[in-house]
mmCIF entry with sequence, helices, sheets and N, C-alpha, C, O atoms, coordinates in Angstrom:
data_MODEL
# 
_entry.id   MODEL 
# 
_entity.id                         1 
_entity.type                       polymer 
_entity.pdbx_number_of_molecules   1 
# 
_entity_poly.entity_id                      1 
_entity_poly.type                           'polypeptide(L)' 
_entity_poly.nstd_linkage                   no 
_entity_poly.nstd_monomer                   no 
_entity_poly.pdbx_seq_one_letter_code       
;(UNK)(UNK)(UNK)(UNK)(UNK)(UNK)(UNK)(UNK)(UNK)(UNK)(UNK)(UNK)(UNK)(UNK)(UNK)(UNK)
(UNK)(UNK)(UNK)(UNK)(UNK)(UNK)(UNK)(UNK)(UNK)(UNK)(UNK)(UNK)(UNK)(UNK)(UNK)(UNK)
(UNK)(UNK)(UNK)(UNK)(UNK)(UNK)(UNK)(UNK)(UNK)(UNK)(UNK)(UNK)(UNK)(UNK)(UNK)(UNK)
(UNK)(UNK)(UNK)(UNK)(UNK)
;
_entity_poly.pdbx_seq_one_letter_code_can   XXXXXXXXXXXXXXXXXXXXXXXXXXXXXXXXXXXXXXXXXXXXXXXXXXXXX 
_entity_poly.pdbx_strand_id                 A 
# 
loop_
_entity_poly_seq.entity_id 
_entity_poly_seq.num 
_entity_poly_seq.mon_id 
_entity_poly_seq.hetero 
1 1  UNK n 
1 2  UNK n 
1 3  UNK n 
1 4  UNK n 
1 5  UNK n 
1 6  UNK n 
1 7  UNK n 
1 8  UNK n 
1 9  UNK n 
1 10 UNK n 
1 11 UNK n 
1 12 UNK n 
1 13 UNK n 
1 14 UNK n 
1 15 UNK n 
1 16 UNK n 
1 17 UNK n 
1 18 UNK n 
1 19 UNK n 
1 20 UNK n 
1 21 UNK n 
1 22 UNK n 
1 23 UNK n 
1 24 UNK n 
1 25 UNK n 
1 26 UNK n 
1 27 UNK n 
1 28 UNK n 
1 29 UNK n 
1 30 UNK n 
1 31 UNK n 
1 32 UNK n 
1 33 UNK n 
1 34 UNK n 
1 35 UNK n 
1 36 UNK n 
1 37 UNK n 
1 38 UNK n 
1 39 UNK n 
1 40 UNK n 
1 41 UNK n 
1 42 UNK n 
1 43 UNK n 
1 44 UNK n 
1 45 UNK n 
1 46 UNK n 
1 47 UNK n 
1 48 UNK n 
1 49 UNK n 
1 50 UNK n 
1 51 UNK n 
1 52 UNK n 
1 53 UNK n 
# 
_struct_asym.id          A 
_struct_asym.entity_id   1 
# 
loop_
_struct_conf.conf_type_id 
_struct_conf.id 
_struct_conf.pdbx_PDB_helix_id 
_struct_conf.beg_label_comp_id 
_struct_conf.beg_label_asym_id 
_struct_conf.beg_label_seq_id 
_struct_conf.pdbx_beg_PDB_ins_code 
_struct_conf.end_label_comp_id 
_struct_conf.end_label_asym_id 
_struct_conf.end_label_seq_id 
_struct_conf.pdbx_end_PDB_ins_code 
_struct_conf.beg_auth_comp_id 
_struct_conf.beg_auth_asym_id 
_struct_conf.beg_auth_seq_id 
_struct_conf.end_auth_comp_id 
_struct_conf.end_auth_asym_id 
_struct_conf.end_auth_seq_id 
_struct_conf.pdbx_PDB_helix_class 
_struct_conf.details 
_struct_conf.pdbx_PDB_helix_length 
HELX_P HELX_P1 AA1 UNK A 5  ? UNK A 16 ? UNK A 5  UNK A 16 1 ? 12 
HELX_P HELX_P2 AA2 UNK A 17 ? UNK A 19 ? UNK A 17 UNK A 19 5 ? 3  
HELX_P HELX_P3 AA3 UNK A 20 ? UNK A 23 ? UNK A 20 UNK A 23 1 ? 4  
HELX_P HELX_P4 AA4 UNK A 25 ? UNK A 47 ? UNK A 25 UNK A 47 1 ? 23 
# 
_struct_conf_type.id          HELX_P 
_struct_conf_type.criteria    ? 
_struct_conf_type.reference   ? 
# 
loop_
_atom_site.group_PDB 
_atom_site.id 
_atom_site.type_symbol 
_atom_site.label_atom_id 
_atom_site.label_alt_id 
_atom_site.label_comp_id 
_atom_site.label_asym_id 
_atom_site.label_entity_id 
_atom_site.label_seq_id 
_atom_site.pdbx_PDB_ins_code 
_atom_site.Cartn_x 
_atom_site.Cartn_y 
_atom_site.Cartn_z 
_atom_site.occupancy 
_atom_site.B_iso_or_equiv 
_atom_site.pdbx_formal_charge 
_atom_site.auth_seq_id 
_atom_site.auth_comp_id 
_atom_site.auth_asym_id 
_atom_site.auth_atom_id 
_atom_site.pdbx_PDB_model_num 
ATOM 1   N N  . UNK A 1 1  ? 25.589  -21.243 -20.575 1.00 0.00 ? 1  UNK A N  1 
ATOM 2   C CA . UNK A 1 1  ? 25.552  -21.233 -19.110 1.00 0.00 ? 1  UNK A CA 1 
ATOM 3   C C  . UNK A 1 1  ? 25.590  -19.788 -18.596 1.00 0.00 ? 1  UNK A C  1 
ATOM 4   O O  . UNK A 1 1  ? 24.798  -19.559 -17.682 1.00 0.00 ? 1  UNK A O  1 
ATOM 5   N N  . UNK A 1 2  ? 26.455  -18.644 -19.058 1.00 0.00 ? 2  UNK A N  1 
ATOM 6   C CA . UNK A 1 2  ? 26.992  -17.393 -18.658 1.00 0.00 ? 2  UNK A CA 1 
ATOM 7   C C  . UNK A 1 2  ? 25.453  -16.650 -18.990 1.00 0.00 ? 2  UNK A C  1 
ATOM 8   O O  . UNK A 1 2  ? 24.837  -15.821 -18.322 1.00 0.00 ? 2  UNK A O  1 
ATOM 9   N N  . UNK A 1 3  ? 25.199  -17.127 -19.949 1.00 0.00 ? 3  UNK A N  1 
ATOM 10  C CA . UNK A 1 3  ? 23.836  -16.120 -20.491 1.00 0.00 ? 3  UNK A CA 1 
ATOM 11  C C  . UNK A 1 3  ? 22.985  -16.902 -20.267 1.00 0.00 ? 3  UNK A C  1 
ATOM 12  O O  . UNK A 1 3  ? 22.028  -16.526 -20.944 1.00 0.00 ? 3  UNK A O  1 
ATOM 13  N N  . UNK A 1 4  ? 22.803  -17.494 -19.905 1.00 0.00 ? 4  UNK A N  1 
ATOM 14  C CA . UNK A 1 4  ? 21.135  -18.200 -18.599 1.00 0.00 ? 4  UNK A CA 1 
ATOM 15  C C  . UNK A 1 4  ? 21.314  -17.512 -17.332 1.00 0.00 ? 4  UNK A C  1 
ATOM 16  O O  . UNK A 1 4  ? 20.360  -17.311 -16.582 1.00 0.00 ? 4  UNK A O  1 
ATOM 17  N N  . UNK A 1 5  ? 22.865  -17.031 -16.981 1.00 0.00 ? 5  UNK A N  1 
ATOM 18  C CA . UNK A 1 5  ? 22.717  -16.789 -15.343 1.00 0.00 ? 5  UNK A CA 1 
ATOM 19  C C  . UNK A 1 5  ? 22.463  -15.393 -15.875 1.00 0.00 ? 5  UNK A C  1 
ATOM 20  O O  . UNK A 1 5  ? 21.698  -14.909 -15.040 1.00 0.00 ? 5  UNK A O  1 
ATOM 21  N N  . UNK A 1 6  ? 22.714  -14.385 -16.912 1.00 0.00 ? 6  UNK A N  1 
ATOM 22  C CA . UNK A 1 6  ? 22.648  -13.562 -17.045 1.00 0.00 ? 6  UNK A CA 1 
ATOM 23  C C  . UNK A 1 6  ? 20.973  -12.810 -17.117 1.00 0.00 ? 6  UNK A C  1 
ATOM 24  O O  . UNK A 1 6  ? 20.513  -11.720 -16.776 1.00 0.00 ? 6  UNK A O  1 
ATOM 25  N N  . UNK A 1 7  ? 20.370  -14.157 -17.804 1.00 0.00 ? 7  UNK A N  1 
ATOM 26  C CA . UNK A 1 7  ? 18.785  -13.764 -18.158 1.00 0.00 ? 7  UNK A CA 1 
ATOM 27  C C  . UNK A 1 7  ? 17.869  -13.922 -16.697 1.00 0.00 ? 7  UNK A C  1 
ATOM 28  O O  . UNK A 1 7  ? 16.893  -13.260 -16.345 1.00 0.00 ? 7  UNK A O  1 
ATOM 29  N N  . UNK A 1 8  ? 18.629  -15.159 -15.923 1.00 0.00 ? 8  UNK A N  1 
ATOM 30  C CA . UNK A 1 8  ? 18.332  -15.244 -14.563 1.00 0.00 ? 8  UNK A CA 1 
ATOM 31  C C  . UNK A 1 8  ? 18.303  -13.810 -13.563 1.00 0.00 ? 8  UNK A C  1 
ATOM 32  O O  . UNK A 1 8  ? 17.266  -13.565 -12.945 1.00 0.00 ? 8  UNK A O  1 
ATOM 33  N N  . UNK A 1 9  ? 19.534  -12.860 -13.440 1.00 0.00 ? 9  UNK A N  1 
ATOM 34  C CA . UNK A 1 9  ? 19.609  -11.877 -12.918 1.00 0.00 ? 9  UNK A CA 1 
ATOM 35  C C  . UNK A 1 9  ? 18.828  -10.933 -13.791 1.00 0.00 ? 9  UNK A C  1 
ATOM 36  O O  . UNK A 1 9  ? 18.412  -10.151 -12.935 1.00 0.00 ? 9  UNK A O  1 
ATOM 37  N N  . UNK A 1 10 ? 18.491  -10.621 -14.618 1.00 0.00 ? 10 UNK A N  1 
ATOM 38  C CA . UNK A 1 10 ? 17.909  -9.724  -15.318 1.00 0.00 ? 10 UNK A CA 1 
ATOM 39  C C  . UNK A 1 10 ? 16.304  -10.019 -14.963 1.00 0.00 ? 10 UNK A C  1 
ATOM 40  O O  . UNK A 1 10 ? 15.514  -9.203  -14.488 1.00 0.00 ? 10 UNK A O  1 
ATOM 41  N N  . UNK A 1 11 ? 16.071  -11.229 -15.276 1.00 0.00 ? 11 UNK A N  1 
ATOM 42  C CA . UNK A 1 11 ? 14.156  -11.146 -14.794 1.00 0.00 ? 11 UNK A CA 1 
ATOM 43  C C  . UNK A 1 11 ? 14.236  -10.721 -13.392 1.00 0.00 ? 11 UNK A C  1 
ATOM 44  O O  . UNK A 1 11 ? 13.548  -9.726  -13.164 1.00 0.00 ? 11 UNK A O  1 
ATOM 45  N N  . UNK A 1 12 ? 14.865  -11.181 -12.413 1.00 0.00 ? 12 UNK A N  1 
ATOM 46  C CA . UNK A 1 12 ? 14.922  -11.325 -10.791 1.00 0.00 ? 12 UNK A CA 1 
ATOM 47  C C  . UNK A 1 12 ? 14.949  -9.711  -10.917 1.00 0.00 ? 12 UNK A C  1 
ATOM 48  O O  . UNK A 1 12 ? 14.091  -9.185  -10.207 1.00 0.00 ? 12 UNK A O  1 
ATOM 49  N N  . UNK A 1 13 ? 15.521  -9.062  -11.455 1.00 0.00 ? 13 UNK A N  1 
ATOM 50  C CA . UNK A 1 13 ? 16.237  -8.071  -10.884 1.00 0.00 ? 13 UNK A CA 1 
ATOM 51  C C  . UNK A 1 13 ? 14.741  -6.931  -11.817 1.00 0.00 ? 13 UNK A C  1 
ATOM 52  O O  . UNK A 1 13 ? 14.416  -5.853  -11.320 1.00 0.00 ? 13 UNK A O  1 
ATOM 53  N N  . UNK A 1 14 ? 14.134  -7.413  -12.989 1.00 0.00 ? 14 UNK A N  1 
ATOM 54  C CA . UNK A 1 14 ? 12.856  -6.390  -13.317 1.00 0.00 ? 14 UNK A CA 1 
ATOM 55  C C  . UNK A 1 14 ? 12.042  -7.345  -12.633 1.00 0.00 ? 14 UNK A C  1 
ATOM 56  O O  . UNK A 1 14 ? 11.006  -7.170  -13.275 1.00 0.00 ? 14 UNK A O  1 
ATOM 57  N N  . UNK A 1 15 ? 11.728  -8.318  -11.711 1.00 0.00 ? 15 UNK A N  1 
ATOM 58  C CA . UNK A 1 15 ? 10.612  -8.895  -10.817 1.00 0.00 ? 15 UNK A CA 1 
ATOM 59  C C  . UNK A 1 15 ? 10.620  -7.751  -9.425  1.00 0.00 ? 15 UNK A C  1 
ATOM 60  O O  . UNK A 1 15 ? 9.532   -7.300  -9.067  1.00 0.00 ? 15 UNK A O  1 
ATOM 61  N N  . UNK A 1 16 ? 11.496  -7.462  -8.918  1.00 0.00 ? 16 UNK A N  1 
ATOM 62  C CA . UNK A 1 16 ? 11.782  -6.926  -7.717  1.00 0.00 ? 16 UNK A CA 1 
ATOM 63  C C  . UNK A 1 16 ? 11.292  -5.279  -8.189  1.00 0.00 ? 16 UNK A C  1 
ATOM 64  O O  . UNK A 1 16 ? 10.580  -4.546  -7.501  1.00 0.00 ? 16 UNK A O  1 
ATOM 65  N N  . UNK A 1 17 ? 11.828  -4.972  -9.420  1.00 0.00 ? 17 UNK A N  1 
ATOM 66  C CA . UNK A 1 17 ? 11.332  -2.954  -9.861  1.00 0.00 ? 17 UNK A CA 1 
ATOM 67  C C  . UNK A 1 17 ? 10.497  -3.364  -9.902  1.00 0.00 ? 17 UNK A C  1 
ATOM 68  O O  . UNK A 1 17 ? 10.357  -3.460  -8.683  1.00 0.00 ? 17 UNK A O  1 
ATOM 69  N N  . UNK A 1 18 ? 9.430   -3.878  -10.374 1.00 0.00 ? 18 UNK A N  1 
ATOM 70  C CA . UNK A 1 18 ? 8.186   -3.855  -10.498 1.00 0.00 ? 18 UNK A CA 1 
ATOM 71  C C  . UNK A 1 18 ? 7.290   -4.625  -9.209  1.00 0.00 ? 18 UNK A C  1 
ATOM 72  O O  . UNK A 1 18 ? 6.084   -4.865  -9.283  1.00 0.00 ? 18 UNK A O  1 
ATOM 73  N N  . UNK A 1 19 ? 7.895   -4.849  -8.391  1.00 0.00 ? 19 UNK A N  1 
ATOM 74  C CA . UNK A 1 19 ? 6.856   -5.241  -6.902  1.00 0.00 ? 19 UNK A CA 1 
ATOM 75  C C  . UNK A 1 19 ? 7.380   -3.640  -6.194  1.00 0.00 ? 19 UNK A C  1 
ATOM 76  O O  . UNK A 1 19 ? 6.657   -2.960  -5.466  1.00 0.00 ? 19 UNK A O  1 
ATOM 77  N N  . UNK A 1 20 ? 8.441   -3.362  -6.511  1.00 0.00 ? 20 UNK A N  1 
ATOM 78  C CA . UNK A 1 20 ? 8.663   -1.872  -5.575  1.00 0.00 ? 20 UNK A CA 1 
ATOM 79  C C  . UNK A 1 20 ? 8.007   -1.032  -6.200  1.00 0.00 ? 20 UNK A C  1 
ATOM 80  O O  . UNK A 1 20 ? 7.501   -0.203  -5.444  1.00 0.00 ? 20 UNK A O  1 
ATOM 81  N N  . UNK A 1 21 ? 7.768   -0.863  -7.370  1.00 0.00 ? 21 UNK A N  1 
ATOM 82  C CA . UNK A 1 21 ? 6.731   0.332   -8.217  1.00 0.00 ? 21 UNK A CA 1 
ATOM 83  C C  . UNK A 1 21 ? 5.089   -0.154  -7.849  1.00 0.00 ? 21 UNK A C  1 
ATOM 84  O O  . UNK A 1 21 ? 4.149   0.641   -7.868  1.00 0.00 ? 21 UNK A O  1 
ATOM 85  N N  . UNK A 1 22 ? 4.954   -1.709  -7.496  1.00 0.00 ? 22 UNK A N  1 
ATOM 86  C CA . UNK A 1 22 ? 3.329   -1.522  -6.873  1.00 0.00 ? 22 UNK A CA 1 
ATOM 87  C C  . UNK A 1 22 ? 3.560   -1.088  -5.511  1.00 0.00 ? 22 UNK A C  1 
ATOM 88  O O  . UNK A 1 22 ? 2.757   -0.305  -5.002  1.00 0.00 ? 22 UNK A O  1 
ATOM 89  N N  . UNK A 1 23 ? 4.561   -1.504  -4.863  1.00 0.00 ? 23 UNK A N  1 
ATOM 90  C CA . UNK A 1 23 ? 4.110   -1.110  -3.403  1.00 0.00 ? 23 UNK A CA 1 
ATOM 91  C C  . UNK A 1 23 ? 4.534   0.443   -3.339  1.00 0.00 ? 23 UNK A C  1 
ATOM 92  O O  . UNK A 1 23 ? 4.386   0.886   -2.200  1.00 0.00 ? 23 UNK A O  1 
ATOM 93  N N  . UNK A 1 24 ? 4.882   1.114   -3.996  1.00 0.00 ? 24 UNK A N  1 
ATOM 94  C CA . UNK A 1 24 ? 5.205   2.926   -4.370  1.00 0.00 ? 24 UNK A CA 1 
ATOM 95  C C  . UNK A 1 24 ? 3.362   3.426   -4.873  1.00 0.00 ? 24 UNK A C  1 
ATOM 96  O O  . UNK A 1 24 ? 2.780   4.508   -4.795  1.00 0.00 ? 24 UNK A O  1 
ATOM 97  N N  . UNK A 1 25 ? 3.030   2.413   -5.246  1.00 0.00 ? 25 UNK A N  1 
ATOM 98  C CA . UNK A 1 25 ? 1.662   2.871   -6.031  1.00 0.00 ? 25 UNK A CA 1 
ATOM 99  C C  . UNK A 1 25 ? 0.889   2.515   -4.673  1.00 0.00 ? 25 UNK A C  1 
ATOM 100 O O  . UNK A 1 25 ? 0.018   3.320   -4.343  1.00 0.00 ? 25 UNK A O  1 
ATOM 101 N N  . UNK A 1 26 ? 1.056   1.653   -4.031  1.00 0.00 ? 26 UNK A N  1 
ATOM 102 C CA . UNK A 1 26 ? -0.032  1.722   -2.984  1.00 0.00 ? 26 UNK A CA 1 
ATOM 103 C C  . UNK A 1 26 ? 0.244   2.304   -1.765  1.00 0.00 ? 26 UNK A C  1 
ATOM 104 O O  . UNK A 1 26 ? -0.524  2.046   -0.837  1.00 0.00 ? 26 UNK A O  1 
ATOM 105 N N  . UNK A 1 27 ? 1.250   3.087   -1.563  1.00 0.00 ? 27 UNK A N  1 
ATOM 106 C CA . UNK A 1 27 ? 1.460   3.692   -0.147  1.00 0.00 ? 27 UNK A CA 1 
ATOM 107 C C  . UNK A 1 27 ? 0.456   4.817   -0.335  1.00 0.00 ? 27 UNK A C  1 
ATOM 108 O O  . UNK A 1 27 ? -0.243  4.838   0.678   1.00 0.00 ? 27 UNK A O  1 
ATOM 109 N N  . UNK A 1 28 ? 0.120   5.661   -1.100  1.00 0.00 ? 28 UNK A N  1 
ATOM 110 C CA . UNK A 1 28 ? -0.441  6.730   -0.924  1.00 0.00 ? 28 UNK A CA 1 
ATOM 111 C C  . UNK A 1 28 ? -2.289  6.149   -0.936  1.00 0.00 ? 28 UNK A C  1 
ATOM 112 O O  . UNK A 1 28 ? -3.220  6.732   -0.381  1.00 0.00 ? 28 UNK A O  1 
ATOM 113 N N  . UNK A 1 29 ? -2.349  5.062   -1.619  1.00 0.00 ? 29 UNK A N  1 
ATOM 114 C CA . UNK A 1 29 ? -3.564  4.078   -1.334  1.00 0.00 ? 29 UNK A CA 1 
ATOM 115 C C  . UNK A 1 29 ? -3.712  4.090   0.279   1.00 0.00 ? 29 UNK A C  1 
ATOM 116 O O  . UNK A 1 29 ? -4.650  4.695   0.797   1.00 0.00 ? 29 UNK A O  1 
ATOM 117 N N  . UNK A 1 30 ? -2.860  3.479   0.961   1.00 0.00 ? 30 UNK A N  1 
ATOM 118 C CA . UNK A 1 30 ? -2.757  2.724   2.520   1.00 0.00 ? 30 UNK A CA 1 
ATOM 119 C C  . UNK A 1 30 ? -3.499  4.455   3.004   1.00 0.00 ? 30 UNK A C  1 
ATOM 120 O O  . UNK A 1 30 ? -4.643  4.604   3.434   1.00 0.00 ? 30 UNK A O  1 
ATOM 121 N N  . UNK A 1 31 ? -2.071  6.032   2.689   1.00 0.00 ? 31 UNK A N  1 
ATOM 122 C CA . UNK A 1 31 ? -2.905  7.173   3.447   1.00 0.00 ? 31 UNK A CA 1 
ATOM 123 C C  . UNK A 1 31 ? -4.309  7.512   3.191   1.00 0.00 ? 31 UNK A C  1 
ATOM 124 O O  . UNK A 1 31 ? -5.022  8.008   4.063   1.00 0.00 ? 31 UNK A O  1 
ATOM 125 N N  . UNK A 1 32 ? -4.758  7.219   1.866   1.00 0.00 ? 32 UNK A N  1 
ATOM 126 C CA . UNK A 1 32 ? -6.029  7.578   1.852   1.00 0.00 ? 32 UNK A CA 1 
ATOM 127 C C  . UNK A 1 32 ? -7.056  7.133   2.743   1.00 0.00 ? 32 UNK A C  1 
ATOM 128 O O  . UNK A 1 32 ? -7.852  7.901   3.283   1.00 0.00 ? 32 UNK A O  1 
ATOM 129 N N  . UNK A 1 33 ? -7.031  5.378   2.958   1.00 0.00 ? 33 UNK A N  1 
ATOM 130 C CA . UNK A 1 33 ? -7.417  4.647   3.655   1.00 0.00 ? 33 UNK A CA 1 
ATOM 131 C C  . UNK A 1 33 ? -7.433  5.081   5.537   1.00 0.00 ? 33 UNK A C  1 
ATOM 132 O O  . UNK A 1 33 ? -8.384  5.304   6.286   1.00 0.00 ? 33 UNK A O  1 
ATOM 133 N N  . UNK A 1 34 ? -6.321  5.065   5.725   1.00 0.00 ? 34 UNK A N  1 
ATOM 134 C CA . UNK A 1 34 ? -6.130  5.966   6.804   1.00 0.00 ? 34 UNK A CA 1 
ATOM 135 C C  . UNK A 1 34 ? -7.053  7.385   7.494   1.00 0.00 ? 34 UNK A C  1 
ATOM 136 O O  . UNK A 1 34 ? -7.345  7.743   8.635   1.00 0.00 ? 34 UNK A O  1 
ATOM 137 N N  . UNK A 1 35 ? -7.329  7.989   5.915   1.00 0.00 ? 35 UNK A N  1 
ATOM 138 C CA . UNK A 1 35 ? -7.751  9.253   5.912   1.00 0.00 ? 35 UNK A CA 1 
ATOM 139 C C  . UNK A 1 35 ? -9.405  8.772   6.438   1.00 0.00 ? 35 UNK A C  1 
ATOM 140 O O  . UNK A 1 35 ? -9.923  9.295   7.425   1.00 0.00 ? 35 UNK A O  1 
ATOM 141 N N  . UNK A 1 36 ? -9.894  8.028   5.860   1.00 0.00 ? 36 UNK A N  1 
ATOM 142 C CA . UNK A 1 36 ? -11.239 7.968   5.032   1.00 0.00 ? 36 UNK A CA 1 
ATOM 143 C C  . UNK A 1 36 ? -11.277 6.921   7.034   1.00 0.00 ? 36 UNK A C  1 
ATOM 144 O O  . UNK A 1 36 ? -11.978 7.446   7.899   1.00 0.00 ? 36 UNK A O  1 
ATOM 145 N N  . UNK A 1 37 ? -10.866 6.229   7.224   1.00 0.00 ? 37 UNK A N  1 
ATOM 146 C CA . UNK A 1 37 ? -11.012 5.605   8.573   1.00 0.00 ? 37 UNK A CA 1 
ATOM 147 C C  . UNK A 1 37 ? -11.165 6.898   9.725   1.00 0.00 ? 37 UNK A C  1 
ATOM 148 O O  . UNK A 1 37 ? -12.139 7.125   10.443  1.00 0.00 ? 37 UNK A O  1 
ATOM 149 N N  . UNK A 1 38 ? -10.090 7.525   9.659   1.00 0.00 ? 38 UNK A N  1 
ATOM 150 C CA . UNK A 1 38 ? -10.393 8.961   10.702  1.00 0.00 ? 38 UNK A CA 1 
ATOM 151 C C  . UNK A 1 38 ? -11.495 9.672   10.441  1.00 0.00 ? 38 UNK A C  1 
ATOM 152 O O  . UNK A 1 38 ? -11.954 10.260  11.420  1.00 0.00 ? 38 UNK A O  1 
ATOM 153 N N  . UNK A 1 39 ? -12.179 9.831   9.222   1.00 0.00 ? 39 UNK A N  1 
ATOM 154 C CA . UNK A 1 39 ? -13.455 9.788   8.952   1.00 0.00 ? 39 UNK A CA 1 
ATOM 155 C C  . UNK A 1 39 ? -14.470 9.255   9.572   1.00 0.00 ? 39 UNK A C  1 
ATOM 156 O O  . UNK A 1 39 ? -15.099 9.951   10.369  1.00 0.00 ? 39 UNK A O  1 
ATOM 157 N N  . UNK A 1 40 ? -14.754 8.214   9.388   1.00 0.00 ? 40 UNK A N  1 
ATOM 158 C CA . UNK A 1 40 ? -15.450 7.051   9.511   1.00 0.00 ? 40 UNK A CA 1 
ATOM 159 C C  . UNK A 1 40 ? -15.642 7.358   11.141  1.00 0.00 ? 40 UNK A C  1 
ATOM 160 O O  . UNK A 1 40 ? -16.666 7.685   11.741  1.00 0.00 ? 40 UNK A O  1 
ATOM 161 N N  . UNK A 1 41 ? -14.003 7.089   11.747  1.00 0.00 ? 41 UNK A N  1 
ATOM 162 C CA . UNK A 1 41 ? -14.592 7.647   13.543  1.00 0.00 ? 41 UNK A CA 1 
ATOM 163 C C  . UNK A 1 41 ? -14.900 8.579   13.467  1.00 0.00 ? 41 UNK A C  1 
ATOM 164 O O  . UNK A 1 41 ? -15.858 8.466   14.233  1.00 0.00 ? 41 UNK A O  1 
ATOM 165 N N  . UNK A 1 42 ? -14.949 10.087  13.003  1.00 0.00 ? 42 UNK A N  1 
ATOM 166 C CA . UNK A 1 42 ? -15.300 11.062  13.502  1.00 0.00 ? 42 UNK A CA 1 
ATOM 167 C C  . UNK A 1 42 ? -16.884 11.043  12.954  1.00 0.00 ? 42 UNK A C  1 
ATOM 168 O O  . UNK A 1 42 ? -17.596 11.684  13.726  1.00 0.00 ? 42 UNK A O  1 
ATOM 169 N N  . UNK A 1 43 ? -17.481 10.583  12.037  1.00 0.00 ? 43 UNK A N  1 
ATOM 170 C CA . UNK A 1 43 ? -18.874 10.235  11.594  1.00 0.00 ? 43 UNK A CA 1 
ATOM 171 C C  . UNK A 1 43 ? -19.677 9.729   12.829  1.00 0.00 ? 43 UNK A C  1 
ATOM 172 O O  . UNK A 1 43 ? -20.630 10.232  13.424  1.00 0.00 ? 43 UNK A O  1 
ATOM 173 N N  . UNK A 1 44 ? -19.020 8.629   13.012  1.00 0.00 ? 44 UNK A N  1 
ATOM 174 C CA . UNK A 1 44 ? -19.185 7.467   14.248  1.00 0.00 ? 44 UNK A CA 1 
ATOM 175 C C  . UNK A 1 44 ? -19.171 8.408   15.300  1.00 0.00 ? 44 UNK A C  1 
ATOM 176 O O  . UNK A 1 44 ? -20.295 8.508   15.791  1.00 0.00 ? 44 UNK A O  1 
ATOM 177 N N  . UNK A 1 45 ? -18.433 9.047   15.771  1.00 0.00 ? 45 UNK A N  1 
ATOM 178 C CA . UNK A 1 45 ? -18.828 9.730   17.337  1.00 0.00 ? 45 UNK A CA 1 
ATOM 179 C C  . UNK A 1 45 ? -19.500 10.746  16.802  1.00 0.00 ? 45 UNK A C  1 
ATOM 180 O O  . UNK A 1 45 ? -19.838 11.365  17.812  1.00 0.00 ? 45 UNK A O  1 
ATOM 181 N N  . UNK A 1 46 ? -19.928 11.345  15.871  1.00 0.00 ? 46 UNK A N  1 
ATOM 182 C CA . UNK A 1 46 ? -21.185 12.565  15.586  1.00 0.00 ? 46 UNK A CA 1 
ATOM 183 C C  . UNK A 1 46 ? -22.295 11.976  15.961  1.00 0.00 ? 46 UNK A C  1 
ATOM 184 O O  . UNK A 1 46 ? -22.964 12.414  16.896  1.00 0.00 ? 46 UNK A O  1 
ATOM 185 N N  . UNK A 1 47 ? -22.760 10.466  14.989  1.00 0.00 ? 47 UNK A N  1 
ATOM 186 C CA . UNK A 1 47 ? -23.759 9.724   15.224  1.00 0.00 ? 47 UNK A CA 1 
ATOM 187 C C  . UNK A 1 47 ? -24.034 9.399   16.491  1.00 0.00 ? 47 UNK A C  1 
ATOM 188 O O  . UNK A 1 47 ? -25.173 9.557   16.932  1.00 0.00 ? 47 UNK A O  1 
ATOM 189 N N  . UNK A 1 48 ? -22.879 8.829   17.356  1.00 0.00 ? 48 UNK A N  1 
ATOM 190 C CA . UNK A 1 48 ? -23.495 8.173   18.589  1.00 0.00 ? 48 UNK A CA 1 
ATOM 191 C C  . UNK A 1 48 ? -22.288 9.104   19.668  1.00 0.00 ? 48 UNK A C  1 
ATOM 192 O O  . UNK A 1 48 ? -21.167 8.640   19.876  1.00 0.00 ? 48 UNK A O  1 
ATOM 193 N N  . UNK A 1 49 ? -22.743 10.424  20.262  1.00 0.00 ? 49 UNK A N  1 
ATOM 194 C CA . UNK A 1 49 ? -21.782 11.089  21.056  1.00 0.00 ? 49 UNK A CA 1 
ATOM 195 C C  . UNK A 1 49 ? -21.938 11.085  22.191  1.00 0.00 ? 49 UNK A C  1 
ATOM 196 O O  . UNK A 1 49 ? -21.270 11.886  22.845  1.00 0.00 ? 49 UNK A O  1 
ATOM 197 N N  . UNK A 1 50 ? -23.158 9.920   23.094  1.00 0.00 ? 50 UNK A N  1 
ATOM 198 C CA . UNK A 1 50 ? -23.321 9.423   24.268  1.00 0.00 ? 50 UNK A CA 1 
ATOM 199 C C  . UNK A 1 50 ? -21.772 8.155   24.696  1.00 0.00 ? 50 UNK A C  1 
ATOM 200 O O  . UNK A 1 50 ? -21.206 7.756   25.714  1.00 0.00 ? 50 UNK A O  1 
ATOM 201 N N  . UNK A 1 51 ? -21.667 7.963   23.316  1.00 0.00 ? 51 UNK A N  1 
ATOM 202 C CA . UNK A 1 51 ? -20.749 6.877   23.221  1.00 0.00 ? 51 UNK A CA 1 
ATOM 203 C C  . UNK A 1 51 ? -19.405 6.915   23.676  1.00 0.00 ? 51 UNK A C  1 
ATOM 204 O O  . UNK A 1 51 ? -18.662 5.983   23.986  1.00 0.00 ? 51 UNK A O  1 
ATOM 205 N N  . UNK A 1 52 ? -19.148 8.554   23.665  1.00 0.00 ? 52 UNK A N  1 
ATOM 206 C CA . UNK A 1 52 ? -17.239 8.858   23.453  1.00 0.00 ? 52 UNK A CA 1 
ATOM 207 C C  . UNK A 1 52 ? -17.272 9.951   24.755  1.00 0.00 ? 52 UNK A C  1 
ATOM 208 O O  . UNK A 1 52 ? -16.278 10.639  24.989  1.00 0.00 ? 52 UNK A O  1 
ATOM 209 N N  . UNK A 1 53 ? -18.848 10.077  25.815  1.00 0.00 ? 53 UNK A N  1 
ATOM 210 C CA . UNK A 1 53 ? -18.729 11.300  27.060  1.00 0.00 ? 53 UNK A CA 1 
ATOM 211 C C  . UNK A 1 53 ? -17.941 10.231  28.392  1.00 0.00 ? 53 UNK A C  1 
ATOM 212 O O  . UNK A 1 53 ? -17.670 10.714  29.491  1.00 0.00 ? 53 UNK A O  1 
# 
């Protein structure tokens, strides 16, 4: 019983490090995204700059 609750807290507890190590891996994903969008508008009002007077 003691060591089922024990193996219980132990997966739970490497389930949770390892969803915080993907979402650590994708924050700098999300800025790139960010980056590449402020892009994208500033492309967008080069192309069409009747659009943004």
């Amino acid at each position: 019983m003691f060591c089922q609750r024990i193996l219980q807290y132990t997966h739970s507890s490497l389930y949770l490090v390892f969803n915080f190590s993907l979402v650590l891996k994708s924050i700098p994903d999300l800025d790139k995204r960010k980056e590449k969008k402020k892009q994208n508008k500033t492309a967008y009002r080069d192309t069409f700059p009747h659009m943004y007077e």
